[in-house]
C-alpha positions as CSV (number, residue, x, y, z in Angstrom):
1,X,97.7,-26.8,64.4
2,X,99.8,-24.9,66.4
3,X,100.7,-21.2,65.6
4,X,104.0,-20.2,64.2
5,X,106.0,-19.4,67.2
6,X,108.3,-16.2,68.0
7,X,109.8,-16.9,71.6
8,X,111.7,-13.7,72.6
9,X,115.7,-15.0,73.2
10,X,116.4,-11.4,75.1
11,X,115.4,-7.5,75.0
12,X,116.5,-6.4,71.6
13,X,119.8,-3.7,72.0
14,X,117.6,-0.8,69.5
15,X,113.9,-0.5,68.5
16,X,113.2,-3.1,65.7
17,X,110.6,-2.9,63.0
18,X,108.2,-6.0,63.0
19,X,106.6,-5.1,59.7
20,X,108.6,-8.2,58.0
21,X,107.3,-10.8,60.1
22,X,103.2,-10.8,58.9
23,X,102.2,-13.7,58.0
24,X,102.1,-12.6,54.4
25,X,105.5,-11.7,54.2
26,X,107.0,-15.0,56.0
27,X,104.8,-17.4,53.9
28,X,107.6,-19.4,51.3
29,X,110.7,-18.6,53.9
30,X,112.1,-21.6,55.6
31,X,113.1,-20.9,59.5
32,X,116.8,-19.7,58.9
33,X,115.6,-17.7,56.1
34,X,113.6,-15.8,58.7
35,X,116.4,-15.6,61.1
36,X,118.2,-13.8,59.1
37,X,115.7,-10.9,57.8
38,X,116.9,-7.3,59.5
39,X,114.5,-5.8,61.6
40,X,117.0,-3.2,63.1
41,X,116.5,0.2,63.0
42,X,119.8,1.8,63.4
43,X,123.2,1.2,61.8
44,X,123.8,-1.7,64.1
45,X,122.5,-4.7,62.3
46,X,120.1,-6.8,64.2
47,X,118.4,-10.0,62.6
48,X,115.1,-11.8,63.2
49,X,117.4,-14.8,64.7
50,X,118.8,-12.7,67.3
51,X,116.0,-11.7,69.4
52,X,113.8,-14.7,68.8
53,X,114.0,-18.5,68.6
54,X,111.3,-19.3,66.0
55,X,108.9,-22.3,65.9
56,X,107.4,-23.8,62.3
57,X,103.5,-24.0,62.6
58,X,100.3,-22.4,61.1
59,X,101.2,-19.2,59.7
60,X,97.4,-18.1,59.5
61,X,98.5,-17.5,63.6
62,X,101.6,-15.7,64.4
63,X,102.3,-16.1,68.5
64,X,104.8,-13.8,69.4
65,X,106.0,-15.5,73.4
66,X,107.5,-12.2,75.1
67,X,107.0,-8.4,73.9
68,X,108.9,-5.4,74.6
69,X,108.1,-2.0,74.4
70,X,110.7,-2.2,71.7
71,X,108.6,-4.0,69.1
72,X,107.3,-1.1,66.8
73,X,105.0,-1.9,64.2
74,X,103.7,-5.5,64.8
75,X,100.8,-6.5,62.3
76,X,101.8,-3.3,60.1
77,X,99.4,-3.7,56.6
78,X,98.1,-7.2,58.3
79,X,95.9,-9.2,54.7
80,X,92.7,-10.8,55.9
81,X,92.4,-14.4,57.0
82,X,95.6,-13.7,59.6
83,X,95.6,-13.5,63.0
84,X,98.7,-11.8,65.8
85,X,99.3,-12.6,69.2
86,X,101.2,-10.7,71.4
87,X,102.2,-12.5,75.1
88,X,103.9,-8.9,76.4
89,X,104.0,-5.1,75.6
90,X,104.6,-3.8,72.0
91,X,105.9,-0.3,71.3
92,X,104.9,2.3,68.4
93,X,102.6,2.1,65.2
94,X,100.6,-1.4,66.2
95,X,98.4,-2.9,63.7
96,X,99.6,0.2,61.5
97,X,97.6,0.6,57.7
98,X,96.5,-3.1,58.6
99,X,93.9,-4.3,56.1
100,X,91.9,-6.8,58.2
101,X,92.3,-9.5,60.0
102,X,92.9,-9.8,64.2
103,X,95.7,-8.8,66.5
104,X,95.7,-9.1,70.5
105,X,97.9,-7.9,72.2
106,X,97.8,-9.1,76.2
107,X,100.5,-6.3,77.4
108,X,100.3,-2.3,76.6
109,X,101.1,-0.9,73.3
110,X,103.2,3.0,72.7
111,X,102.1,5.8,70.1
112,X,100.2,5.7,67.4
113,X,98.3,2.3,67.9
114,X,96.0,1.4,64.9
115,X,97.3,4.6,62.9
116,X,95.9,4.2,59.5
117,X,93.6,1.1,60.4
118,X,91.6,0.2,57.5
119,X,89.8,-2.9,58.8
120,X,91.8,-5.1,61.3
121,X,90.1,-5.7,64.8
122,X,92.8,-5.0,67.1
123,X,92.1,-5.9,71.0
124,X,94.9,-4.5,73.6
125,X,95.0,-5.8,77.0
126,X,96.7,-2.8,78.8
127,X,97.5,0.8,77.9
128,X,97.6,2.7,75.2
129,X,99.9,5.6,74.5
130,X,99.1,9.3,72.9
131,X,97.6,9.3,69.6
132,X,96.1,5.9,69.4
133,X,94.6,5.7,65.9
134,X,95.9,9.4,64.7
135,X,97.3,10.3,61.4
136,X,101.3,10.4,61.3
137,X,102.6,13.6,60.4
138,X,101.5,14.7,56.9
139,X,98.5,12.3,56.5
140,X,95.0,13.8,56.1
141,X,93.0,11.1,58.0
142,X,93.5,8.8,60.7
143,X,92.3,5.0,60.8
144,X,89.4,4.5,58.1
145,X,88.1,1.1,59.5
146,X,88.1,-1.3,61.6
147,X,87.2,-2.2,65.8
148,X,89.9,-1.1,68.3
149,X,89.2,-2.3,72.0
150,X,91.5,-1.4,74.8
151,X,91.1,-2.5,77.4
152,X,93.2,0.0,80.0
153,X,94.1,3.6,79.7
154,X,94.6,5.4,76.6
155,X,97.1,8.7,76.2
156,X,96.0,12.2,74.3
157,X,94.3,13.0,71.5
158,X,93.1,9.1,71.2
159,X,91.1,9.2,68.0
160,X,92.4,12.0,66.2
161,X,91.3,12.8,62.7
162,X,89.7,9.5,62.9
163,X,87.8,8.3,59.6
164,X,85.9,5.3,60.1
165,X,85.6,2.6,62.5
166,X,84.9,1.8,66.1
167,X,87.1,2.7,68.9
168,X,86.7,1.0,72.2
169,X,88.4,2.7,75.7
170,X,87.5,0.9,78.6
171,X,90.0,3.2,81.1
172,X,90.3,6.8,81.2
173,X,91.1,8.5,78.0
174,X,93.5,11.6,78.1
175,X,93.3,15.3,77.0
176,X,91.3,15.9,73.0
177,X,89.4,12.8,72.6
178,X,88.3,12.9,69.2
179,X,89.7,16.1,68.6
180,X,89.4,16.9,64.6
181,X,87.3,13.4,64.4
182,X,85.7,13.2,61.0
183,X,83.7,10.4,61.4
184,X,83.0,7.1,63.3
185,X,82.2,5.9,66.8
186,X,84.6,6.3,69.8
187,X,83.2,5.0,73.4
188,X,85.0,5.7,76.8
189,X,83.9,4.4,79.6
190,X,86.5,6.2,81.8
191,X,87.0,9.5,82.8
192,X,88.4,12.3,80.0
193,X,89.9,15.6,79.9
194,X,90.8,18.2,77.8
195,X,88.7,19.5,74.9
196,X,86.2,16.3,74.2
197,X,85.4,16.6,70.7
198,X,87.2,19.4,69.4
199,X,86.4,20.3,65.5
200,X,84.1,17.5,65.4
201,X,82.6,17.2,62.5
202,X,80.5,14.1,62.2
203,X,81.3,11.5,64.7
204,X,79.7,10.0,67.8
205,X,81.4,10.0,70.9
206,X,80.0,8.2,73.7
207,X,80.8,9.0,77.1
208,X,80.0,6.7,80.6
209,X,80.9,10.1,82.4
210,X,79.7,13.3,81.5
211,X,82.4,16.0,81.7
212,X,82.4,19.5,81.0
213,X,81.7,20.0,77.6
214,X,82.7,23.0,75.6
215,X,80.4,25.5,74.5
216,X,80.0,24.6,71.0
217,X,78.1,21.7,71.3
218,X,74.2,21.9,72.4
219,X,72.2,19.9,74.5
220,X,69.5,18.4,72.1
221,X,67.6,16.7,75.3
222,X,67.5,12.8,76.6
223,X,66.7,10.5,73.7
224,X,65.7,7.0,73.1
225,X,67.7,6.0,70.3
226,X,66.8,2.4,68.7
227,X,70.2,2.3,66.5
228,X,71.6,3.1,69.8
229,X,70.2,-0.6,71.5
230,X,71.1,-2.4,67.9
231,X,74.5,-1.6,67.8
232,X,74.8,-2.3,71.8
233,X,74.1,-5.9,71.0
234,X,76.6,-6.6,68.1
235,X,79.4,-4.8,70.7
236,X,78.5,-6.8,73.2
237,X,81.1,-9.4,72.6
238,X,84.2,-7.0,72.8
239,X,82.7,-5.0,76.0
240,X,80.3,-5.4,78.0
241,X,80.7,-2.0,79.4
242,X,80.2,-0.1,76.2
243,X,77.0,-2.5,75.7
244,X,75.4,-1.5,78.5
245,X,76.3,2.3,78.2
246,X,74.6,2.5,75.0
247,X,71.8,0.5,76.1
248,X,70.2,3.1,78.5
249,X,68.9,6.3,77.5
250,X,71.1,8.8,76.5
251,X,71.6,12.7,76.7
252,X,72.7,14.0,73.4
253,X,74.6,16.9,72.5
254,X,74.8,18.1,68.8
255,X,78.2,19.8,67.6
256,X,81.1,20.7,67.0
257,X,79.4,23.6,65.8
258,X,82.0,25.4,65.2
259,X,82.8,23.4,61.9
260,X,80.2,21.5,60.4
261,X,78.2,20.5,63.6
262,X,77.1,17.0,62.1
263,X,78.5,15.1,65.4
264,X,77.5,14.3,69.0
265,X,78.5,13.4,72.0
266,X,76.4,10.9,73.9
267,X,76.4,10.6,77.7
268,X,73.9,8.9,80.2
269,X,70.7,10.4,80.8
């Protein structure tokens, strides 16, 4: 069956908040129900109807035809068993506290990507901006679960605070890569910048390029992890690259140490 159908009309006038149209929240609404749900974010009303045309079909497959840098928070709190294209660019908060399910998006995505993740796998075809899966202000933790794969470049501090989950950066990451990372798995394939690792406490970062690495963390000598080769093969689907990274024997280096020095960084032998 084909999927339900949002065909962008024209570039929306303000930012609008996509959070209404998950599947979840659509299911029960006939088409010009939809059309008319607000999804402005200013005091200028702006409606569903007047940025897209919409198409009846499966709703267990949302297509969005067009995106715009515009479209904050596409698959925000996404419910299992649901799947979101994007065909274009999405702006801020993608995939934001989603619960599972699968969102692609084939353009670049803004700020705060996968912020508060709790188990959705989220695939992005080009860029990321700055703080892909981070905290928003005030929050304690960033995402807690889940498998984000992007497939370009991502901006600073990409991982931040980051709980639990897999984090994929085929491109170069920018300054802080898991800076203040509590726990999880982030691999970069790319070059990186900045302070790698900063107040880790008890994540693994795995690196395709070995870059200075700050003081506080200490070489523990070239290993041959098995776990290492195990988990190469289940992310073998979603890269290739990180597959074959993890495959090889790998340099480890034990820190942050100057928190609680339960982390590593992982590079090529």
């Amino acid at each position: 069956m084909k999927p339900f159908t949002f065909t962008l009309r024209q570039e929306p006038s303000q930012r609008v908040d996509l959070s209404a149209l998950t599947p979840d929240r659509l299911a029960g609404k006939s088409v010009a129900e939809i059309e008319r749900i607000e999804i402005g974010t200013t005091r200028a009303s702006i409606k569903a109807g007047d940025v897209f045309s919409i198409a009846e079909g499966d709703l267990k497959n949302v297509r969005y035809e067009g995106g715009s840098t515009r479209f904050d928070l596409v698959g925000a709190r996404l419910l299992p068993g649901f799947s979101i294209h994007v065909e274009g660019d999405v702006g801020a908060q993608l995939g934001r506290q989603a619960k599972s399910g699968r969102i692609t998006v084939s353009g670049s995505a803004g700020v705060y990507a996968a912020s508060g993740n709790e188990g959705a796998h989220i695939e992005i075809g080009g860029d990321v901006g700055d703080l892909l899966a981070a905290p928003l202000a005030g929050e304690l933790a960033g995402m807690s679960g889940g498998r984000v794969v992007v497939r370009g470049k991502a901006g600073a501090r990409a991982g931040d605070r980051l709980r639990r989950g897999i984090l994929i950066i085929e491109g170069d990451a920018g300054d802080d890569l898991g800076c203040r990372f509590i726990a999880g798995t982030i691999i970069a394939l790319g070059k990186t910048s900045g302070r790698v690792g900063y107040l880790n406490k008890r994540g693994s970062i795995v690196l395709a390029a070995r870059p200075d690495l700050p003081p506080t963390y200490v070489d523990c000598g070239p290993q041959n992890l098995t776990f290492a080769k195990v988990f190469a093969r289940a992310l073998e689907a979603d890269s290739a690259g990180a597959a074959a990274v993890l495959s090889g024997r790998l340099q480890r280096f034990g820190g942050d140490t100057s928190v609680y020095g339960k982390g590593e960084i992982l590079t090529p032998a």
